[in-house]
C-alpha positions in Angstrom: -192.2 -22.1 182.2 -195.3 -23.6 181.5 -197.6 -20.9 183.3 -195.5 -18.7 180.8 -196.3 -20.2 177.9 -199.9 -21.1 178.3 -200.6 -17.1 179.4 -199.0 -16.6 175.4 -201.7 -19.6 173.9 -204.2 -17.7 175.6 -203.6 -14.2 174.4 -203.3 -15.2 170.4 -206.3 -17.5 171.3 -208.5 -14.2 170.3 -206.9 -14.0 166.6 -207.0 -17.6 165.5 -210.7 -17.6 165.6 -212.3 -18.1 162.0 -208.7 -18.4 160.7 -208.5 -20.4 157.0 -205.9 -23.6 156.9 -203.6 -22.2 154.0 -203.2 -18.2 155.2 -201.7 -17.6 158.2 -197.4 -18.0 159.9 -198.7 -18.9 163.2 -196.1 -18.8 166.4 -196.1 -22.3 167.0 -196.1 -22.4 171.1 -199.3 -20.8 170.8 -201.0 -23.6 168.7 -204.4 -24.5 170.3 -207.8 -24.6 170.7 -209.2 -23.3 166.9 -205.8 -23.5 165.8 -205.3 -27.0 166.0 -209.2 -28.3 165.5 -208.7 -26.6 161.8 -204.9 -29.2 161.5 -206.8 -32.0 162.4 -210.0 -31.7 160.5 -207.0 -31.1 157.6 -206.0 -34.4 158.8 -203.1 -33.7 161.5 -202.7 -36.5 163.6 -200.0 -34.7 166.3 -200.7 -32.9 169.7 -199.4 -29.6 170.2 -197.0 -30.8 172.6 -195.8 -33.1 169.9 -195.1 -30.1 167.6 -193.9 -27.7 170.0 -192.3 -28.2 173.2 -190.1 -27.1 176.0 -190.6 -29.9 178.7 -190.3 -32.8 175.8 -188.3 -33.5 172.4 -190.5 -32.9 169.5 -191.0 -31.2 166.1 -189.0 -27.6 167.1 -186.2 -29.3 168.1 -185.7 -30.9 164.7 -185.6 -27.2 163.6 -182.9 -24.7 163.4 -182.6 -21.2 161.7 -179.9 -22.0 158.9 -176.9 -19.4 158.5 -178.3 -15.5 157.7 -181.5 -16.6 156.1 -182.7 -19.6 155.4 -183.9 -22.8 157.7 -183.2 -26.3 158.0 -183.6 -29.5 160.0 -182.2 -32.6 161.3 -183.0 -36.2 159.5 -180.3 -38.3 161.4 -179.5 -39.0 165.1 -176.7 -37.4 164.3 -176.9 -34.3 163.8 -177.5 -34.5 159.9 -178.8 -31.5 158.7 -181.1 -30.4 155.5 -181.7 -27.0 153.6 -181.7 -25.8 150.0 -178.9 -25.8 147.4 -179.7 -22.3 147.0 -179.4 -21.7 150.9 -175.8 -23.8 151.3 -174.7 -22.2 147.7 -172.3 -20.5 148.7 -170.6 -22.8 151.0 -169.9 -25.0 148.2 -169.0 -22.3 146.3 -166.2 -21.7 148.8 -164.8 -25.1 148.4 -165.2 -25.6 144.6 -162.0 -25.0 142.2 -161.6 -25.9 139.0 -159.7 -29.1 139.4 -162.7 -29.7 142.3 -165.7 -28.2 140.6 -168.3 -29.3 143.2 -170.7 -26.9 141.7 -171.2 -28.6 138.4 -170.1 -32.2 139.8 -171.5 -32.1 143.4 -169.8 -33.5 146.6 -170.3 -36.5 148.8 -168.4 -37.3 151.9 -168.2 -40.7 151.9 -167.1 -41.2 155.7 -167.2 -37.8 158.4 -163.7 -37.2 157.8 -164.5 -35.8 154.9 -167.2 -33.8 155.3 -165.7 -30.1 154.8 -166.1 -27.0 157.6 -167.6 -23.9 156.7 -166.4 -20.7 158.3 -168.8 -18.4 159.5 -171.6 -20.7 158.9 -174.3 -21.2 162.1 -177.4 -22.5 163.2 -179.7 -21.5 166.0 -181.9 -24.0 168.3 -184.7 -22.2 169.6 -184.8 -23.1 173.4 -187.0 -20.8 175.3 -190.0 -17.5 174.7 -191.4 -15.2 176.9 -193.8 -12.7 176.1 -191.9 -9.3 177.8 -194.8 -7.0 176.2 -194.7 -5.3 179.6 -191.7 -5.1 180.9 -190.0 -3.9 176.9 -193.2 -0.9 177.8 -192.0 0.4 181.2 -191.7 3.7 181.3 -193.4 4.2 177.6 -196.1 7.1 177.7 -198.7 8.4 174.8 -197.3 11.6 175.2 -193.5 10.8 174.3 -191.8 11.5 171.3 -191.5 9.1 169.1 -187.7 9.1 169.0 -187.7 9.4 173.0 -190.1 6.3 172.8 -187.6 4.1 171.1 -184.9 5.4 173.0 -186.9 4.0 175.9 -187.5 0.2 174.0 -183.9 0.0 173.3 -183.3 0.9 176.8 -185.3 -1.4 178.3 -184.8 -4.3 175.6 -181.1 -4.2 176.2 -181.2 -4.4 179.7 -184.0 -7.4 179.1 -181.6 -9.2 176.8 -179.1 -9.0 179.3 -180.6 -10.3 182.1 -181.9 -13.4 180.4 -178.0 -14.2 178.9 -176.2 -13.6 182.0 -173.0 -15.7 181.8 -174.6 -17.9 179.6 -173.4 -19.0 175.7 -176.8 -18.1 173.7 -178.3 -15.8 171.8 -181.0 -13.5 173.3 -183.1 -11.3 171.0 -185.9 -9.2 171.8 -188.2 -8.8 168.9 -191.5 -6.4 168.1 -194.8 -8.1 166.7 -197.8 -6.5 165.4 -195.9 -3.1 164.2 -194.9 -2.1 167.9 -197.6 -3.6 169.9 -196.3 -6.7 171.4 -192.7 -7.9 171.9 -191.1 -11.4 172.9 -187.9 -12.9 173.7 -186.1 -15.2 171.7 -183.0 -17.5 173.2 -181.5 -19.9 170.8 -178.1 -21.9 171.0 -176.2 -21.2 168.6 -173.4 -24.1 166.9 -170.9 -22.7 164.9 -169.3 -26.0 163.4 -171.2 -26.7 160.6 -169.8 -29.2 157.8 -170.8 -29.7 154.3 -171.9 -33.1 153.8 -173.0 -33.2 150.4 -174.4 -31.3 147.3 -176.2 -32.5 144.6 -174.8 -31.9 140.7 -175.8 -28.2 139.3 -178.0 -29.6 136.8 -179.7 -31.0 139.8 -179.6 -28.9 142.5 -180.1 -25.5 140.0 -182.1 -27.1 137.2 -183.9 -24.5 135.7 -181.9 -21.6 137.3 -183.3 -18.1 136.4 -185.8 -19.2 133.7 -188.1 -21.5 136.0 -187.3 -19.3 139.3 -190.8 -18.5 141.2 -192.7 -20.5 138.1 -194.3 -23.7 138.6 -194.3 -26.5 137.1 -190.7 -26.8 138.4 -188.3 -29.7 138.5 -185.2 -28.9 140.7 -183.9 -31.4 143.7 -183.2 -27.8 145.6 -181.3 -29.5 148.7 -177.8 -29.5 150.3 -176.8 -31.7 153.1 -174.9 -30.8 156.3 -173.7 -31.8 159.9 -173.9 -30.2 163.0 -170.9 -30.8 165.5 -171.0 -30.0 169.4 -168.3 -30.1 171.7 -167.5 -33.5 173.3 -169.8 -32.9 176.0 -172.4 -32.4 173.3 -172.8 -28.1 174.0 -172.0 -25.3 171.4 -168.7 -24.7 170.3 -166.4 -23.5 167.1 -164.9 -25.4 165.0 -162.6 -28.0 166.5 -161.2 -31.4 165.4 -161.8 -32.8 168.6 -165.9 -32.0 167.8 -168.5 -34.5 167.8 -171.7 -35.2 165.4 -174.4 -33.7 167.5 -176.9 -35.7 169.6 -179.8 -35.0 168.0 -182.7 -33.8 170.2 -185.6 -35.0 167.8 -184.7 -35.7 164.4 -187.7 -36.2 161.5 -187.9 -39.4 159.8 -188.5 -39.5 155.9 -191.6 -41.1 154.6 -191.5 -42.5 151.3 -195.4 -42.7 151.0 -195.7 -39.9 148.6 -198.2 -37.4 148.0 -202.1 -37.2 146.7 -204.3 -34.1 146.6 -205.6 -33.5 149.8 -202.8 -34.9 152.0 -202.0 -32.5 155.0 -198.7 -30.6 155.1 -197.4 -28.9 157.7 -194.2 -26.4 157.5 -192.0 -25.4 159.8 -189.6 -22.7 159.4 -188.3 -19.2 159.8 -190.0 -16.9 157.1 -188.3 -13.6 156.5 -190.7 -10.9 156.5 -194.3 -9.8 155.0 -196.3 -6.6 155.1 -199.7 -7.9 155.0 -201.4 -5.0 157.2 -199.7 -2.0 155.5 -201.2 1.3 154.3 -201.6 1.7 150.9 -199.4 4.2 150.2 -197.0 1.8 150.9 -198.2 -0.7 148.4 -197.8 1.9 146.1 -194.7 2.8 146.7 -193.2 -0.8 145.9 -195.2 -1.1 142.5 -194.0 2.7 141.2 -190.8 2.7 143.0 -189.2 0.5 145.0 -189.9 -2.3 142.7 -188.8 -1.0 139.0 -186.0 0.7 140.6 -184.8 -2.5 141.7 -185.2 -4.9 138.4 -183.8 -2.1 136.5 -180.2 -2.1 138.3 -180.4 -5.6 138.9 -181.3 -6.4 135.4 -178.0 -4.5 134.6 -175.8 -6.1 136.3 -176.8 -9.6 135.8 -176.6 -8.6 132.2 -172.8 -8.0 132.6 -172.3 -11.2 134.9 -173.6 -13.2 132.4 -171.4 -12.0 129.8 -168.2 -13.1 131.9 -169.6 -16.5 133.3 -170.8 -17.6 129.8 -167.1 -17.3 128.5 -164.9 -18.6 131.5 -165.5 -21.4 133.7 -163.2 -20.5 136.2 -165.2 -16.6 136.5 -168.8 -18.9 136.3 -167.2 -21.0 139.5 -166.3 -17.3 141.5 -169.5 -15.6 140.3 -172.5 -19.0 140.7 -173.3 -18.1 144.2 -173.4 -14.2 143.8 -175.6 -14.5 140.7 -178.0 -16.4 142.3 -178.1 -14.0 144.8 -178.7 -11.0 142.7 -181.5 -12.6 140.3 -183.3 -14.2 142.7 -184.9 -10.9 144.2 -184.8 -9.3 140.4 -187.6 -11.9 139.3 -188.8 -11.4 142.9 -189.6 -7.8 142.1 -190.6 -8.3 138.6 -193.2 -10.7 139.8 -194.3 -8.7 143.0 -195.1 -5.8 140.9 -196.7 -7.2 138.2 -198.9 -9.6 141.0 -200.1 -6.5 142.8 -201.2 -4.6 140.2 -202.9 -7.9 138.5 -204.5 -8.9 142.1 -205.6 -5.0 142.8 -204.0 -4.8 145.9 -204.1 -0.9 146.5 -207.9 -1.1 145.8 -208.1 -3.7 148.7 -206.5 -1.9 151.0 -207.8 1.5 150.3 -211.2 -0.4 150.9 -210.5 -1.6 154.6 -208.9 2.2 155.0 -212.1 3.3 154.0 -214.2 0.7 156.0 -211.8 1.8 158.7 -212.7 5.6 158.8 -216.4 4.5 158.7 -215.8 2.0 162.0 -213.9 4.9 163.6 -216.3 7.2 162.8 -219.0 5.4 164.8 -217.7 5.6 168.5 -216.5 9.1 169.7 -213.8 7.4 171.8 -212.6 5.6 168.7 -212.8 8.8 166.9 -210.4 10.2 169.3 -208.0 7.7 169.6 -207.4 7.2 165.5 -208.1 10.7 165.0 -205.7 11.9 162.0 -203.4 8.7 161.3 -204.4 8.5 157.8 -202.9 11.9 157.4 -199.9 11.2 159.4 -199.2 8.0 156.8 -199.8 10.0 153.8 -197.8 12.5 154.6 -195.1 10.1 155.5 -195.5 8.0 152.5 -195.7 11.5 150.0 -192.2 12.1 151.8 -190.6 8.4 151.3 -192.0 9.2 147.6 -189.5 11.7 147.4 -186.6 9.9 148.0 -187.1 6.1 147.6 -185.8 5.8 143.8 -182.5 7.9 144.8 -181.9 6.0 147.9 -182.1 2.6 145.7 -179.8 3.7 143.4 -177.5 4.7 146.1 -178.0 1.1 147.5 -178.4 -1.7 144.2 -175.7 0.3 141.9 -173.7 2.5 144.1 -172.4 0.7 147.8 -173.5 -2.4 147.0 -173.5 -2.6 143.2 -169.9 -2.6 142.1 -167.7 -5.3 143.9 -164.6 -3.2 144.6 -167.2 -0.2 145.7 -168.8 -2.5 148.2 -165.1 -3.4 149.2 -164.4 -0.5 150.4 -166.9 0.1 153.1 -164.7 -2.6 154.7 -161.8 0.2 155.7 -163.9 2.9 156.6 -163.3 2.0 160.6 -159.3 1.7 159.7 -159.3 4.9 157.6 -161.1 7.2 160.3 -158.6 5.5 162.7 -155.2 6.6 160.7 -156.8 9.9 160.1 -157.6 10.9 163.4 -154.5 9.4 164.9 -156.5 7.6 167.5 -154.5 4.7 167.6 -150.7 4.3 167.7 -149.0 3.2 164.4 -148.2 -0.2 165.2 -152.0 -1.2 166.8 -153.2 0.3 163.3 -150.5 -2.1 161.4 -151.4 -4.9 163.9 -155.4 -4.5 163.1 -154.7 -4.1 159.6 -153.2 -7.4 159.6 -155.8 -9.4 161.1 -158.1 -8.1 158.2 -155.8 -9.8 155.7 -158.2 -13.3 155.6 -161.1 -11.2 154.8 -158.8 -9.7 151.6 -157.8 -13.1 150.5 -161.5 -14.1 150.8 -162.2 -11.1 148.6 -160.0 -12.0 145.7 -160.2 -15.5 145.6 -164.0 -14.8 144.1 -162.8 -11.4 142.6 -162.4 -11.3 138.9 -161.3 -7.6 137.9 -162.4 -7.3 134.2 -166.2 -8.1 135.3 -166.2 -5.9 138.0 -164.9 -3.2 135.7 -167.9 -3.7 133.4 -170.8 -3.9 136.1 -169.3 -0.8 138.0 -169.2 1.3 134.7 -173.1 -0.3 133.4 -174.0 0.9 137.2 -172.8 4.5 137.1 -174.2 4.9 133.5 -177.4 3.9 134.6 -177.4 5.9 138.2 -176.2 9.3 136.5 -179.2 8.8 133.6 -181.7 7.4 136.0 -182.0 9.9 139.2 -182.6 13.2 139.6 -179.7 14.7 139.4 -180.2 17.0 142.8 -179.9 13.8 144.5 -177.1 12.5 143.0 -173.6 11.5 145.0 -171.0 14.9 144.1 -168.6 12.6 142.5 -170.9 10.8 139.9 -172.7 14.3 139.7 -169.4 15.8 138.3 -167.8 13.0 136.3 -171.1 12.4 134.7 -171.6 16.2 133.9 -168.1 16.0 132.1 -168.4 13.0 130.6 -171.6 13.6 129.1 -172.7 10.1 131.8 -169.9 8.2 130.0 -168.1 6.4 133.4 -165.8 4.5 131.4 -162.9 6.4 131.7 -163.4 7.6 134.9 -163.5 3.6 136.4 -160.5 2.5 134.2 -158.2 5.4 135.9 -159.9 4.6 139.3 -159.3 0.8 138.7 -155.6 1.6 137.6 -154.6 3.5 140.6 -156.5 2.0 143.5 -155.1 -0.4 145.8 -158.5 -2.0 146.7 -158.6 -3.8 143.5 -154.7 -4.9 143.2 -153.6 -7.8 145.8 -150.0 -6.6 145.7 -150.5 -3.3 145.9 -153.0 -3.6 149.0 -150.6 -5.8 150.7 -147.9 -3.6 150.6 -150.5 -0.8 152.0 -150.8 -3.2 155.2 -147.0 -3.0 155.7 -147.5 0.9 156.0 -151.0 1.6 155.7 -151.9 5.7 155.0 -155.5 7.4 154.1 -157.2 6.0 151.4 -159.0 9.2 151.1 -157.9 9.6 147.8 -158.0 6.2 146.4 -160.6 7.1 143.5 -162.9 3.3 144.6 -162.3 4.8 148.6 -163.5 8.2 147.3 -166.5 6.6 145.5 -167.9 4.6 147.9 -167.5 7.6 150.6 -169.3 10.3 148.2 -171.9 8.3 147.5 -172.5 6.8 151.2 -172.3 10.4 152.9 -175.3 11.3 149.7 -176.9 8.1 151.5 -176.9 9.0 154.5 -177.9 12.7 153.9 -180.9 11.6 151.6 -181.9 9.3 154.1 -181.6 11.5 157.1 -184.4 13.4 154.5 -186.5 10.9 154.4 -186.3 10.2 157.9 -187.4 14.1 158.6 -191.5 12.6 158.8 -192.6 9.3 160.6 -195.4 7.3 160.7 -195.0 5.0 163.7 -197.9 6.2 166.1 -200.1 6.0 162.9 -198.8 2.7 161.8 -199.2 1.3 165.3 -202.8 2.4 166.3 -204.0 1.5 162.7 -203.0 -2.3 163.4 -204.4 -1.8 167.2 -207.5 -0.6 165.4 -207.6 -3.0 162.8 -207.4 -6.4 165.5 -210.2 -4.3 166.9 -212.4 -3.9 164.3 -212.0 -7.1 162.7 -211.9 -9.6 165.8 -212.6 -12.4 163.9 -209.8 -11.8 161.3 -207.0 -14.3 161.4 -204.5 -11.7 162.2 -201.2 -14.0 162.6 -197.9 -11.9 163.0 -196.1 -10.9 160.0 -193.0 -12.5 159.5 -190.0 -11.2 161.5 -187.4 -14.0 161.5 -189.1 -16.1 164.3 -189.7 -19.6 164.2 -193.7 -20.2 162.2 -195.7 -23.1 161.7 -198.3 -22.8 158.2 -200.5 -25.8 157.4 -202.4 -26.4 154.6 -203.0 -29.7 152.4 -201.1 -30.8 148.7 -203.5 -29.1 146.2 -203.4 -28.3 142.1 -203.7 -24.9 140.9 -206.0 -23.4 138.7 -204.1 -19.7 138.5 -206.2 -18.4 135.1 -209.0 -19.2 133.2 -209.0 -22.4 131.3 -205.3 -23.5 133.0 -204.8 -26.3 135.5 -201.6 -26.8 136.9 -201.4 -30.7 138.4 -199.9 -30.9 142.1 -196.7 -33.0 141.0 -193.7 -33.1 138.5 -191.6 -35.7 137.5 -188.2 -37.0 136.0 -190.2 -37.4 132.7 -190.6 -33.1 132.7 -186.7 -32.7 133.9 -185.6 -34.4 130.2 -188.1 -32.9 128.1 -186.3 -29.7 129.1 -183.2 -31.0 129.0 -180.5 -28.6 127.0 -177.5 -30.4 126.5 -174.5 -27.7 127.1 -177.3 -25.4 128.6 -176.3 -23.6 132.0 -179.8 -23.6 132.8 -180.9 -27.1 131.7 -178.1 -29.9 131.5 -178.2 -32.8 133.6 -175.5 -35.2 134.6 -175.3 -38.1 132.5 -175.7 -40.4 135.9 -179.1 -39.4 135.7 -180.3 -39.6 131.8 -179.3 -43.2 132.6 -181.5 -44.3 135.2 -184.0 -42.3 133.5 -183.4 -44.2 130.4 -183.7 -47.3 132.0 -186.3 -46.2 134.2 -184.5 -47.5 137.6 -186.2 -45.7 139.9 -186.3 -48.5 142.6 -188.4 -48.1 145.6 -188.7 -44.6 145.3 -191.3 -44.4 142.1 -194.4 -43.7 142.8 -197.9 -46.1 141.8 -197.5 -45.2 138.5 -194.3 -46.0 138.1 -192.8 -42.1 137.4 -190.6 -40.9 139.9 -192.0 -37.0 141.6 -189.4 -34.7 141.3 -191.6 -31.2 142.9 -195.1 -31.1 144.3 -196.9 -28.4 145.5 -199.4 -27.2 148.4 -201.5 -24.6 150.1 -199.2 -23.6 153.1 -198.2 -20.1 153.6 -194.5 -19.2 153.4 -192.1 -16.5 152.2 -188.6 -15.6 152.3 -186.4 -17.4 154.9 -188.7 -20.6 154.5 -186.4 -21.9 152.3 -185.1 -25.3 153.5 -188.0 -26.0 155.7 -189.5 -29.2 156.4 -193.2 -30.1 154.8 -194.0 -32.4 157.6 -197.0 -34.9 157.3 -200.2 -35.8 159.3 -197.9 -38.4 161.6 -194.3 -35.7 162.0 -192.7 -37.4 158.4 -190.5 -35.3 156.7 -192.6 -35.5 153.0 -190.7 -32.1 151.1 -188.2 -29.5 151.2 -189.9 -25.9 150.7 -187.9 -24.1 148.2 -190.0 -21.4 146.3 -193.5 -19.6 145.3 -195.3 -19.5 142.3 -195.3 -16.6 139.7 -199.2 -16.1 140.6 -198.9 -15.0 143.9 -196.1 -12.9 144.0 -197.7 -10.8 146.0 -198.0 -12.9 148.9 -195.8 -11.0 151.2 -197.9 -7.8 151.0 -201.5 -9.8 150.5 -201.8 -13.4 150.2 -203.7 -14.4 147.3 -205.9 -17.4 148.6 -207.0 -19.4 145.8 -203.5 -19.1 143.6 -200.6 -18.7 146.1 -198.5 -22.0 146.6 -195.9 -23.7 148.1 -193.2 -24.9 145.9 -191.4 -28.6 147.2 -188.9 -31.0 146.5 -190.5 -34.6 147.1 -188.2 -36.6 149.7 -188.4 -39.6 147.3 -186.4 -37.5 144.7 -183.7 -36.6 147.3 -183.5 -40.7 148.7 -182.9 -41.6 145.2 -180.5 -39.3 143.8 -178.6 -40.2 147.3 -178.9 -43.9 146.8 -179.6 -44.6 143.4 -177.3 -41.7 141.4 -174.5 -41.0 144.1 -174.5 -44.4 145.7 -173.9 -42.6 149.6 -174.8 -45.6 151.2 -173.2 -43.9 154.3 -175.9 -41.5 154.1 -178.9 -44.0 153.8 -177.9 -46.0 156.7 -178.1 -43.0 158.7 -181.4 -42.4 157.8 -184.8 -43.1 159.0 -187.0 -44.5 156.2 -190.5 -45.1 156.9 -193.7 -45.8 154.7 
């Protein structure tokens, strides 16, 4: 194992040279050498044994990869586990009522019996790597096809990841770095009982909401608690009564020492994904395409979700979770967009492309080998240009926009199934049945009346926005009749289909028939079958060879460049120190908020900007305890350097000495470019100060249960 992962430190050896503290998502089993020097002249005290290791506990193990997206880590010996609100939204969504509003309120389990299982929710150990560059290339020629090379991968990468599992109870995942030119395995265990623990009030957890998303100064405690439990003998298992609070491998003690400028931070996480060594055509394509087309059908339907959750607490309970998930990439986009045009990021890279061709140029076997990529990317990127604002459409406001549409992509296994009489009668009725949990899932958070109105906003906009060649037949017709009117058209389909009416769909189990003609079944078909032919179009020209060689060429031309991997879902370690920021001329933006900023934006009644009474009171009286800082204000955010991106969110800022100092949660409105080109002097790292969190657990909700499971350090 060790021979293993030392021949991996040695081979990104050659791209950390030169590399700058703040920029970079490093693959953290290959920290050494330049790597680390740069961490500790930063200030890290650790070894990179203490930060990553398979033959000893220590910082990874305290690390997991937090449901479908976000990541998280243990702060207990057992097995108690912190992320963002926004990352374990939803799960408290799925407990909250009314009568139990633990959105607005928050929830604390005062003893483990009460802490509350989550269905569906996991998180993933990372227990192994291998770099299988080699063996994932067998068989792989320059003169394949490009379609018959990645039949070959797949091939290869299947048979890879199922060696490595065997009979065992992990996940194995095979997965490409540096656009196609190195590949490593992944094997994580995997524990599927996962229990809420406790959230914080809204007003707390989601101060700010959509106003102060990616802006900084911010003043949000962004954190939800949870629990891992193992089976008795302390390995992966589902949910079970008879489970155990998990034995935790390494766990990170919090440090109540606070923050000064300058102060190393270290973050450990599992960013999403970043672009960083694309062409620009296709930074172009986001800022004219991609992008607008996004905001705008996201802008529209958040405009009619607002309308329904402003006037009904019972629809703002079903809807919280969903919102949030819709606005927080439509201020994503609005930001990216306006950050890469303001930062000139086509001009950057159409420089390197240039520098490129001249470096090429220069060796007649270099010539050779890059010979005509630029061509093969333009040409693929004029294509994509073609389609990219149809097949958007199609996505944000078609088979994903309305709720019933999306819905419906649910039977489209069952329909095919009844129509093509490939199953007897009663295994169709017996299957249909076993869906029936997903249904009730469905309408308990399914409020009819707003779908109506974000389904018929949706159409409007996708019959007046998109060319109308590439438009799905049915919208294409009712929008030619209706003169792009959809409101009658979704109040008849809304009337007659089953997929929106509990009774009428569970009588449909009893006997279930085609749902061809259910108008919402009909919608979502016509416009997936215009996806997938519009895509199969866009799919006609490829740019892989080019995209490949072009990074192969750039990590050849540039060998001092810090060329880390762009993200990809894999555990990364970023370091950097706390810093201000000076985005503009003539504004500087200090490193730290405080509870003094929360009230003066404090909107009594506001959505966006109450806060629970519980905590105007100790403000008032200014009982902050131990957890104010020298001047006696208590820091609510700070901010810093390190390099992160989607996915990040809930990861530990670790200090010089493996404290747990912050919870990542967000970006700042300056750098919203960072996943495409990260903007050195202005792009930060947005955190929640572990003081705040210890005193709104002590000091607010009183969970003394909590703090003496805690390790407290100074």
């Amino acid at each position: 194992m060790k021979h293993k992962i030392n021949l991996l430190c040695i081979a990104f050896m050659m791209l950390v040279l030169g590399a700058r503290a703040d920029e970079g998502m490093w693959l953290p089993y290959s920290i050494n050498g330049q790597n680390l020097a740069d961490m500790q002249r930063l200030g890290c005290k650790l070894t990179a044994e203490q930060i990553f290791s398979f033959n000893q506990p220590s910082l990874k193990d305290a690390i997991v990869q937090f449901g479908g997206g976000c990541t998280g880590e243990l702060i207990s010996p057992e097995g108690l586990l912190l992320t963002n609100h926004h990352c374990g939204l939803s799960y408290v969504q799925a407990h909250a009522s009314v009568e139990h509003d633990y959105l607005q309120d928050g929830f604390w389990a005062r003893s483990k019996d009460q802490e509350l299982p989550n269905e569906g929710l996991s998180v993933s150990f990372l227990t192994y790597i291998e770099d299988v560059t080699e063996a994932v290339l067998k068989g792989v020629t320059n003169n394949m096809s490009e379609s018959d090379r990645a039949k070959k991968i797949e091939e290869n990468c299947k048979a890879l990841e199922k060696e490595r599992k065997g009979n065992r109870n992990v996940g194995v995942e095979i997965v490409p770095f540096y656009h196609g030119n190195q590949y490593i395995l992944f094997v994580y265990d995997v524990y599927k009982d996962v229990r809420l623990v406790a959230c914080p009030p809204w007003g707390i957890g989601k101060f700010g909401a959509d106003t102060d998303n990616w802006t900084w100064p911010r003043h949000k405690g962004d954190f939800c608690i949870f629990r891992v439990y193992t089976a008795p003998d302390g390995s992966p298992a589902e949910y079970s009564k008879d489970n155990i609070p998990m034995k935790s491998k390494h766990y990170l003690p919090i440090s109540l020492k606070g923050v000064q400028p300058g102060d190393y931070t270290m973050i450990l996480g599992y960013p999403g994904s970043t672009d960083r060594y694309s062409y620009s055509g296709a930074v172009k394509n986001v800022i004219e395409l991609e992008g607008p087309a996004i905001v705008d059908c996201r802008t529209t339907k958040l405009e009619q979700y607002r309308k329904h959750m402003d006037a009904d607490p019972a629809v703002f309970i079903q809807y919280a979770s969903k919102q949030a998930s819709v606005s927080n990439y439509w201020k994503y986009y609005i930001g990216q967009v306006k950050q890469l045009q303001r930062n000139k990021v086509v001009e950057k890279r159409m420089d390197q492309e240039k520098a490129f061709r001249q470096w090429a140029e220069q060796d007649k076997g270099r010539s050779t080998k890059y010979k005509g990529i630029f061509d093969e990317m333009d040409n693929y990127w004029n294509n994509q240009n073609k389609y990219t604002k149809a097949l958007i459409y199609h996505r944000e406001a078609g088979w994903r926009g309305g709720e019933a549409v999306t819905f419906a992509l649910r039977f489209r296994a069952i329909n095919n199934a009844i129509e093509s009489k490939a199953a007897p009668k009663e295994n169709i009725i017996a299957y249909v049945k076993k869906m029936k949990p997903d249904f009730e899932d469905f309408f308990k958070d399914y409020n009819k009346a707003l779908d109506r109105d974000v389904t018929i906003a949706l159409l409007n906009l996708f019959y007046k926005d998109v060319d109308h060649n590439q438009l799905p037949a049915v919208i294409k017709k009712v929008g030619d009749k209706n003169g792009g009117d959809f409101t009658a058209f979704v109040d008849n389909a809304f009337a007659k289909s089953i997929l929106v009416d509990r009774d009428k769909l569970y009588a449909w189990i009893e006997n279930p028939k085609s749902l061809s003609k259910d108008p919402i079944y009909a919608l979502m078909y016509s416009i997936l079958e215009s996806y997938w032919d519009l895509g199969e179009k866009a799919d006609e020209v490829n740019c892989k060879r080019a995209d490949r060689l072009y990074m192969q060429g750039l990590m050849e031309m540039q060998k001092d460049r810090n060329f880390y991997p762009d993200a990809n879902f894999t555990m990364r370690l970023t370091y950097g120190s706390v810093q201000d920021c000076k985005p503009s001329d003539a504004i500087t933006y200090n490193y730290v908020t405080t509870l003094d900023g929360v009230m003066a934006k404090y909107k009594p009644g506001n959505w966006e900007f109450d806060v629970p009474k519980d905590l105007i009171r100790l403000w008032e009286n200014h009982d902050y305890g131990r957890y104010a800082d020298e001047n006696g204000n208590l820091v609510v955010n700070f901010i810093t350097t390190n390099d992160i991106t989607g996915g990040n969110s809930g990861s530990p800022v670790i200090d010089a000495n493996g404290n747990l100092i912050g919870l990542a949660f967000d970006g700042n409105w300056e750098a919203m470019s960072g996943d495409i080109a990260f903007e050195n002097e202005v792009q930060r790292t947005i955190c929640m100060d572990m003081r705040y969190l210890l005193f709104i657990i002590d000091k607010m909700a009183n969970a003394q249960n909590l703090m003496q499971e805690l390790t407290i350090v100074k």
